[in-house]
C-alpha positions as CSV (number, residue, x, y, z in Angstrom):
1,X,12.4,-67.7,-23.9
2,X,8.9,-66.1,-24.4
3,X,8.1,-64.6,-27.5
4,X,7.1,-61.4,-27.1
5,X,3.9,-60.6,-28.2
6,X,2.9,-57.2,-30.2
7,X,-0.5,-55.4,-28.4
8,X,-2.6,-52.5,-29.4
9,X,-4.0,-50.1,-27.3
10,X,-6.4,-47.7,-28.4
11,X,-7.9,-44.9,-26.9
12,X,-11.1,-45.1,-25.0
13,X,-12.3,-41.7,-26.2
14,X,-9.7,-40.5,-28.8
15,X,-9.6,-36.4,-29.1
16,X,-11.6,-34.8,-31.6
17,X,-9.7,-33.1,-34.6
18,X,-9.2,-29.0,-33.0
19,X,-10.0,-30.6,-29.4
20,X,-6.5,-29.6,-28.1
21,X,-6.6,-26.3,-28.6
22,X,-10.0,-26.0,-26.9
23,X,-8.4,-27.6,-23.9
24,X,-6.0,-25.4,-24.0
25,X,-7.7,-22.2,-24.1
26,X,-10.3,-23.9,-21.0
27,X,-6.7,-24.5,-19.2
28,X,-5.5,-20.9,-19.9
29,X,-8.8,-19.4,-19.0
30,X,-9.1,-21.2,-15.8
31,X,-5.6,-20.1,-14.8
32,X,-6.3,-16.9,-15.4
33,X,-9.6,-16.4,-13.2
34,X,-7.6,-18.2,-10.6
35,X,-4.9,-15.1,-11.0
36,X,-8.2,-12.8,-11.1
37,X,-9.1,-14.5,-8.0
38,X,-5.6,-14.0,-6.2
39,X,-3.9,-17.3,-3.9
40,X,-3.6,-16.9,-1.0
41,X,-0.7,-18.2,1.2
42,X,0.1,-18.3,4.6
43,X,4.0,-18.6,5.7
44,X,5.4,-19.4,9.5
45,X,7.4,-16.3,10.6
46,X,9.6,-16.1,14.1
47,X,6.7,-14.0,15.2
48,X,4.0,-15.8,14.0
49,X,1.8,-16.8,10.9
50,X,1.2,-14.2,8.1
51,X,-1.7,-14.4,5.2
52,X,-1.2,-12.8,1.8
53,X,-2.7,-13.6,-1.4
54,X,-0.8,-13.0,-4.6
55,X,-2.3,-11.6,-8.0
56,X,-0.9,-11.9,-11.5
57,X,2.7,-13.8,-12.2
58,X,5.6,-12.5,-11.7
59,X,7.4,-10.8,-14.6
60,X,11.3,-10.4,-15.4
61,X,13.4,-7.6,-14.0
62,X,10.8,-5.9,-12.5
63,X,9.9,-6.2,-8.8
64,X,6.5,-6.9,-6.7
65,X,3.8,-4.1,-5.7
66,X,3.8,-5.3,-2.0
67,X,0.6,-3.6,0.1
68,X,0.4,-3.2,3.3
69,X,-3.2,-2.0,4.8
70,X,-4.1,0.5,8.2
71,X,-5.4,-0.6,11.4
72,X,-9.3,-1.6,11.2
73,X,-9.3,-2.7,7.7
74,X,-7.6,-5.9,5.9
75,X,-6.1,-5.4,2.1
76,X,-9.8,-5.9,0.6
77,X,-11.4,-3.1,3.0
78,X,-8.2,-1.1,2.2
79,X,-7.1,-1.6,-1.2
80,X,-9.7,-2.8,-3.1
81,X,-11.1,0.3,-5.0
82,X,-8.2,1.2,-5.7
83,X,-6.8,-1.4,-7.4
84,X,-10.3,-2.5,-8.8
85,X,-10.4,0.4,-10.7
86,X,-10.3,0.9,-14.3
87,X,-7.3,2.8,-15.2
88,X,-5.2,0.9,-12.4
89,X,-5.8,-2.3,-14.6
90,X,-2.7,-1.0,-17.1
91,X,-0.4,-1.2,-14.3
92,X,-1.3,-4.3,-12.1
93,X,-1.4,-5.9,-15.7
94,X,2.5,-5.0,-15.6
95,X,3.0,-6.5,-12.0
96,X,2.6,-9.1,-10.1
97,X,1.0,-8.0,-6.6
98,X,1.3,-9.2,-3.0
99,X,-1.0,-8.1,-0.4
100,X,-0.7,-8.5,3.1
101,X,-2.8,-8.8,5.5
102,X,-1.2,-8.1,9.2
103,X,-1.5,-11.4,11.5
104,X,-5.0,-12.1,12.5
105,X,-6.6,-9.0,10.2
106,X,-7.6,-11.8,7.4
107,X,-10.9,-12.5,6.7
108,X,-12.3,-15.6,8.9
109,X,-9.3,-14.7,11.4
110,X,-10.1,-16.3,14.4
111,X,-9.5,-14.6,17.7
112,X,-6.2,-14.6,19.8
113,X,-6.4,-16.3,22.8
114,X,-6.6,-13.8,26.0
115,X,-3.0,-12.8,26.7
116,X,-1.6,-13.7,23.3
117,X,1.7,-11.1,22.6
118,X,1.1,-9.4,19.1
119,X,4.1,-8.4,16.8
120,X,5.3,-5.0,17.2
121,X,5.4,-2.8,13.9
122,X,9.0,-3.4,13.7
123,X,8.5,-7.4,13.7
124,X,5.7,-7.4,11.5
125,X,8.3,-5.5,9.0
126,X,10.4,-8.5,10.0
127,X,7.9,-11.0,8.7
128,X,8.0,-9.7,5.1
129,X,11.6,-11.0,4.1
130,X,9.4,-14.6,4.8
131,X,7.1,-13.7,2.5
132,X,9.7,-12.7,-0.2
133,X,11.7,-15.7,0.2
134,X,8.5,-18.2,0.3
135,X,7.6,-16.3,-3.2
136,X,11.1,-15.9,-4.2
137,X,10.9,-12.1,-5.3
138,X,13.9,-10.2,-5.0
139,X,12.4,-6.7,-4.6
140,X,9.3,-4.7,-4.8
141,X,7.7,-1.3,-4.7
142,X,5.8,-1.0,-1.6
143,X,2.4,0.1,-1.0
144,X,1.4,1.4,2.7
145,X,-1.8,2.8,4.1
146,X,-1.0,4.4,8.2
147,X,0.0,1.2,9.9
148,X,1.1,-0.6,6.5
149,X,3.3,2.7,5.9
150,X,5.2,2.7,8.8
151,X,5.6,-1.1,8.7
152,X,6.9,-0.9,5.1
153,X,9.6,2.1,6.0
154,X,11.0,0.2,8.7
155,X,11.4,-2.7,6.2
156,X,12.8,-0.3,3.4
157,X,15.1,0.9,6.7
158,X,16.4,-2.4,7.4
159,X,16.3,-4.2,3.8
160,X,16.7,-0.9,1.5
161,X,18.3,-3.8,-1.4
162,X,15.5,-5.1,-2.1
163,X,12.9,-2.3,-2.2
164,X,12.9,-0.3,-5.4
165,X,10.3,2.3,-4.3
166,X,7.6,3.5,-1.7
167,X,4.0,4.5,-1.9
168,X,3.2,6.1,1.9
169,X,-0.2,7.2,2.5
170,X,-0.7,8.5,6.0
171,X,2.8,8.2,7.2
172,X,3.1,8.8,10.6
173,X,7.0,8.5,11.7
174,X,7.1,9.8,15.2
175,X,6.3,7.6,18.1
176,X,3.5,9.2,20.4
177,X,5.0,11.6,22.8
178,X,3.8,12.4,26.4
179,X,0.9,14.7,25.2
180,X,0.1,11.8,22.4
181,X,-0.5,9.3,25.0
182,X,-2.3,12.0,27.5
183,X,-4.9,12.6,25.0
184,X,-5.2,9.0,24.2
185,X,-5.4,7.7,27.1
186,X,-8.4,10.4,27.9
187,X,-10.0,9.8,24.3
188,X,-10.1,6.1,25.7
189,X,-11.9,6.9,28.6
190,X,-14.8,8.2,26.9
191,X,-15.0,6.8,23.1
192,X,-15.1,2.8,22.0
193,X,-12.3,1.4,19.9
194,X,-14.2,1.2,16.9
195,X,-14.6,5.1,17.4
196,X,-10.7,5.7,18.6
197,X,-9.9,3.6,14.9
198,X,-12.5,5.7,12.8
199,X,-10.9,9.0,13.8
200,X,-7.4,7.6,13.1
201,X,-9.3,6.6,9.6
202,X,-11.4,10.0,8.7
203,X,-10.7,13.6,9.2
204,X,-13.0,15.0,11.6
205,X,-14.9,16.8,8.6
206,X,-16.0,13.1,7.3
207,X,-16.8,11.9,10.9
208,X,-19.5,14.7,11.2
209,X,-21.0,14.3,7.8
210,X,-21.4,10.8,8.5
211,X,-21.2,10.0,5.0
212,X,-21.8,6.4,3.0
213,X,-18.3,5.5,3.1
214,X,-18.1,6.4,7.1
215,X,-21.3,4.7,8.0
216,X,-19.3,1.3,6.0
217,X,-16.6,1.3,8.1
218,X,-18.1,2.4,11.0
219,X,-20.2,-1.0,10.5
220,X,-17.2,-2.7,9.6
221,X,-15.4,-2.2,12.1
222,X,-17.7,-2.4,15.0
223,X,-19.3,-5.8,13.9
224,X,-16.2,-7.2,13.1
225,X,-15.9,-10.7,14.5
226,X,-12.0,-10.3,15.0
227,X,-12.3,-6.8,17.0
228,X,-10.0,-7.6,19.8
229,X,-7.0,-8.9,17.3
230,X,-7.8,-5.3,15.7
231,X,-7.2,-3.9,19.2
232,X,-4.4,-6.0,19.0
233,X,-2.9,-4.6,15.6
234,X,-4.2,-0.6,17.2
235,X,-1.7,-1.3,20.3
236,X,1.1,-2.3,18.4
237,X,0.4,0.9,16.3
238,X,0.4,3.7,19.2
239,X,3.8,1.8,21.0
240,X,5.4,2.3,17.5
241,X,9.0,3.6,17.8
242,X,10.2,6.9,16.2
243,X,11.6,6.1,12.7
244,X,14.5,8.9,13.2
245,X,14.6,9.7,9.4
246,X,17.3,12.5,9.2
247,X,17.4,14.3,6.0
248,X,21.1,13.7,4.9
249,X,21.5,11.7,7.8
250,X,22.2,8.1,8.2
251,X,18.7,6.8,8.6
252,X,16.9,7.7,5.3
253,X,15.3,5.9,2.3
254,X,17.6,4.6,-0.2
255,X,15.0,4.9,-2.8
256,X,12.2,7.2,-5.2
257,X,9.0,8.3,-2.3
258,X,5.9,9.0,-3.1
259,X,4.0,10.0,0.0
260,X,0.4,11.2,0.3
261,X,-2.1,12.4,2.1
262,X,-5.9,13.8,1.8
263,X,-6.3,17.9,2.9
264,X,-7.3,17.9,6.2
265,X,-6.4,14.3,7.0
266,X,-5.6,13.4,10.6
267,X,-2.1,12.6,9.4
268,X,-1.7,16.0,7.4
269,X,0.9,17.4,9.3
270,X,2.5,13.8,10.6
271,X,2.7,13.4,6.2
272,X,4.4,16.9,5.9
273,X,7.4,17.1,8.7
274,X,8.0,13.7,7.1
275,X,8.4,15.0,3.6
276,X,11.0,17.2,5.6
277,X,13.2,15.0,6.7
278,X,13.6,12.8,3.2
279,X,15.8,13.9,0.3
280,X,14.0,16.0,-1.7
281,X,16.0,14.2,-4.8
282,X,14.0,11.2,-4.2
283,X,10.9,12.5,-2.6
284,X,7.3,12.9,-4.2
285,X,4.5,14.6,-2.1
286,X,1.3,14.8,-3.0
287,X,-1.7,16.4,-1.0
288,X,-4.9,15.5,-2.6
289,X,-7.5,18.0,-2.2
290,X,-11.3,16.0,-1.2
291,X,-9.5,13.2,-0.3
292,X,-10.4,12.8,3.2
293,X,-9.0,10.6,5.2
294,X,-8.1,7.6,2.8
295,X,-7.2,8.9,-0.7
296,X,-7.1,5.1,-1.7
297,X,-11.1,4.7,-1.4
298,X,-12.3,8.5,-2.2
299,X,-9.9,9.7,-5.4
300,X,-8.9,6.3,-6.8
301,X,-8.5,8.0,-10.0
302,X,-5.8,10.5,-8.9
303,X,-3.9,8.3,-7.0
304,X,-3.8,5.6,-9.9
305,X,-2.5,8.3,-12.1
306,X,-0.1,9.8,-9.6
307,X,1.6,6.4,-9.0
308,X,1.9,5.7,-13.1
309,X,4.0,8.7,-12.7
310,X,5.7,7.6,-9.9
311,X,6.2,4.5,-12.0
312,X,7.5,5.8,-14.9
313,X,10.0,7.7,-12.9
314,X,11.2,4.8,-11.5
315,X,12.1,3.4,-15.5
316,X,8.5,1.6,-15.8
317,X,5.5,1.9,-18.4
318,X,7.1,4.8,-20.2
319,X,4.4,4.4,-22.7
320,X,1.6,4.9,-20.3
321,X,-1.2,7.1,-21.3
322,X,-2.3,9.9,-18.6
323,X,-5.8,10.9,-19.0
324,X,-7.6,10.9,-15.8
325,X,-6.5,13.5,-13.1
326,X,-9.0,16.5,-12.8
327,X,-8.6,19.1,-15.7
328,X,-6.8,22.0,-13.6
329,X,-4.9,21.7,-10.6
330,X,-2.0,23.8,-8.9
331,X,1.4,22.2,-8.5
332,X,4.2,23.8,-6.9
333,X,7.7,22.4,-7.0
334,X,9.6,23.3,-4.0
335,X,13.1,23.1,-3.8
336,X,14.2,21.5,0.0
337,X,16.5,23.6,2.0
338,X,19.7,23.0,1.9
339,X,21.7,21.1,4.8
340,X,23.3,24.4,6.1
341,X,20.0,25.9,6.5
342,X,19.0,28.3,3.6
343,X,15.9,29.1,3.0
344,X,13.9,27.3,0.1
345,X,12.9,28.9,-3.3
346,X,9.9,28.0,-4.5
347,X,7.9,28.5,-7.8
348,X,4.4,27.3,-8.7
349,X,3.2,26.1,-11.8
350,X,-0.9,26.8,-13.1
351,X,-2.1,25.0,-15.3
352,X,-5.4,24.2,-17.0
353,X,-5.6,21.7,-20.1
354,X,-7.7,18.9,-21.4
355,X,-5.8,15.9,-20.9
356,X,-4.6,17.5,-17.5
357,X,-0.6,15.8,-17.5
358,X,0.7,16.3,-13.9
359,X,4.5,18.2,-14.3
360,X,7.6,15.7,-13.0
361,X,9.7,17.4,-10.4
362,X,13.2,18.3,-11.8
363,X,16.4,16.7,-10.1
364,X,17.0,18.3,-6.9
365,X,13.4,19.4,-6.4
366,X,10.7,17.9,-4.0
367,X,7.2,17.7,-5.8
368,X,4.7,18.9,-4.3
369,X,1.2,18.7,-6.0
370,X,-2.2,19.7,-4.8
371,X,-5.0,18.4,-7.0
């Protein structure tokens, strides 16, 4: 039988005394420009592949902020100041986010083929359970811009288990009705799609100014390479079907709502009859004064704060610090009408102060705050 023979095997390039640690914090810090960066997946749906790149890592008991974006933008175009900005780093430090960008709205898309069928609103809301199980989150606080809005309620209508709470800019839950689809059809004769997309986008106020921000999208949307998938994604949009929210009725949100929308918005009064028909228990409403059309790329500030609130009255960052909404604002809290009809009460609060705290709607009260 051999003998078995001892051998010694040293290291090429032993570690330096304190090396590890260095390695460590070069491993850490690489990680963490990766999460900067955000990863971005892609999942196989029943209707399709969908793209959506992740920030941050997921932490316990507390769900995902899932965004949704509008027709003619993608989640940079759409989200991106808002979520860049400085006081909205407390929060997205507290969550792990998922943004979505609807099928063929990513950048580098390529084009569908001529006669490809795009997803409906309703199956693009179908998609997301994909995307929750391919992460494995349980439930998140969604995040909707127009499109992204409707998408997300008729996912919170379908799935209301696993969504904790809802952010609706520009909620529109009606489906077009016979005039609707008159005075599209006509606005179609005579205006571009580009044009027909920047008026769902920008009050008419902001279209006529022609200011910075319109002239960016207006470039970004005409020059886009993708423009017929965002024809595509604008379709699917006007065939939406009516969401039939019914306050007290069956079909209604099962959790808190914040919705929002700029003063003189396109979707103003779209925003408002659907505050209506939510329980005003669970409903936030905020109209945002020079907000224009997208309150997510003009008044980052306001929003940010206004959803730390919504946060905190969900059971979140009860230590957060509010410091940035403007120093005076109006805010009245307006009690819903009851289901038998009476008429509502309402009472408005002024208020003027330095660190300018925005008041939280008592039970049974829908808040309504212009600022």
């Amino acid at each position: 039988m051999a003998e078995l023979q001892e051998v010694q095997i040293t290291e090429e390039k032993p570690l330096l005394p304190g090396q590890m640690p260095e390695m460590a914090k070069e491993a850490e810090l690489a990680a963490r420009i990766l999460l900067d960066q955000g990863q971005t997946h892609s999942v196989e749906t029943p209707y399709g592949s969908v793209t959506f790149t992740v920030y941050g890592t997921p932490k316990p008991k507390r769900p995902a902020i899932l965004t949704y974006h509008d027709v003619g933008l993608n989640y940079k175009s759409c989200f991106q100041p808002l979520f860049q900005f400085g006081d909205m780093q407390e929060i997205i430090q507290n969550f792990v986010r998922v943004h979505v960008d609807a099928p063929g709205m990513e950048e580098g898309a390529p084009v569908f083929p001529l006669g490809y069928q795009y997803p409906s609103l309703d199956q693009l809301a179908d998609m997301i359970p994909c995307i929750l199980q391919y992460l494995n989150f349980s439930t998140i606080i969604g995040v909707g811009v127009g499109a992204g809005a409707y998408i997300l309620s008729r996912y919170a209508l379908t799935h209301p288990d696993t969504v904790e709470g809802l952010v609706l800019i520009n909620i529109d839950p009606n489906a077009k009705g016979w005039m609707d689809w008159a005075a599209h059809k006509l606005t179609g004769l005579t205006s571009s799609i580009p044009e027909m997309i920047l008026g769902h986008l920008f009050s008419q106020e902001e279209l006529s100014g022609n200011s910075e921000l319109v002239q960016k999208y207006r470039n970004i949307i005409t020059h886009a390479p993708n423009l017929e998938n965002i024809e595509l994604y604008w379709n699917s949009y006007n065939n939406r079907r009516d969401l039939n929210l019914e306050r007290g009725g069956a079909v209604t949100f099962k959790c808190p709502v914040m919705l929002v929308v700029g003063d003189q918005a396109p979707h103003e009064d779209a925003v408002v009859e659907c505050n209506s028909k939510l329980d005003p228990t669970q409903t936030s409403f905020l109209k945002m004064a020079d907000s224009g059309g997208q309150p997510q790329l003009t008044q980052p500030g306001k929003l940010t704060e206004a959803f730390k609130y919504f946060l905190q009255g969900m059971g979140y960052m009860a230590s957060s610090c509010m410091t940035r909404l403007s120093r005076s604002r109006t805010a009245s809290l307006t009690s819903a009408a009851s289901i038998d009809g009476n008429r509502s009460r309402s009472r408005t609060l002024s208020q003027s102060s330095e660190s300018g705290t925005l008041p939280s709607g008592p039970p049974g009260h829908t808040m309504e705050v212009s600022c």
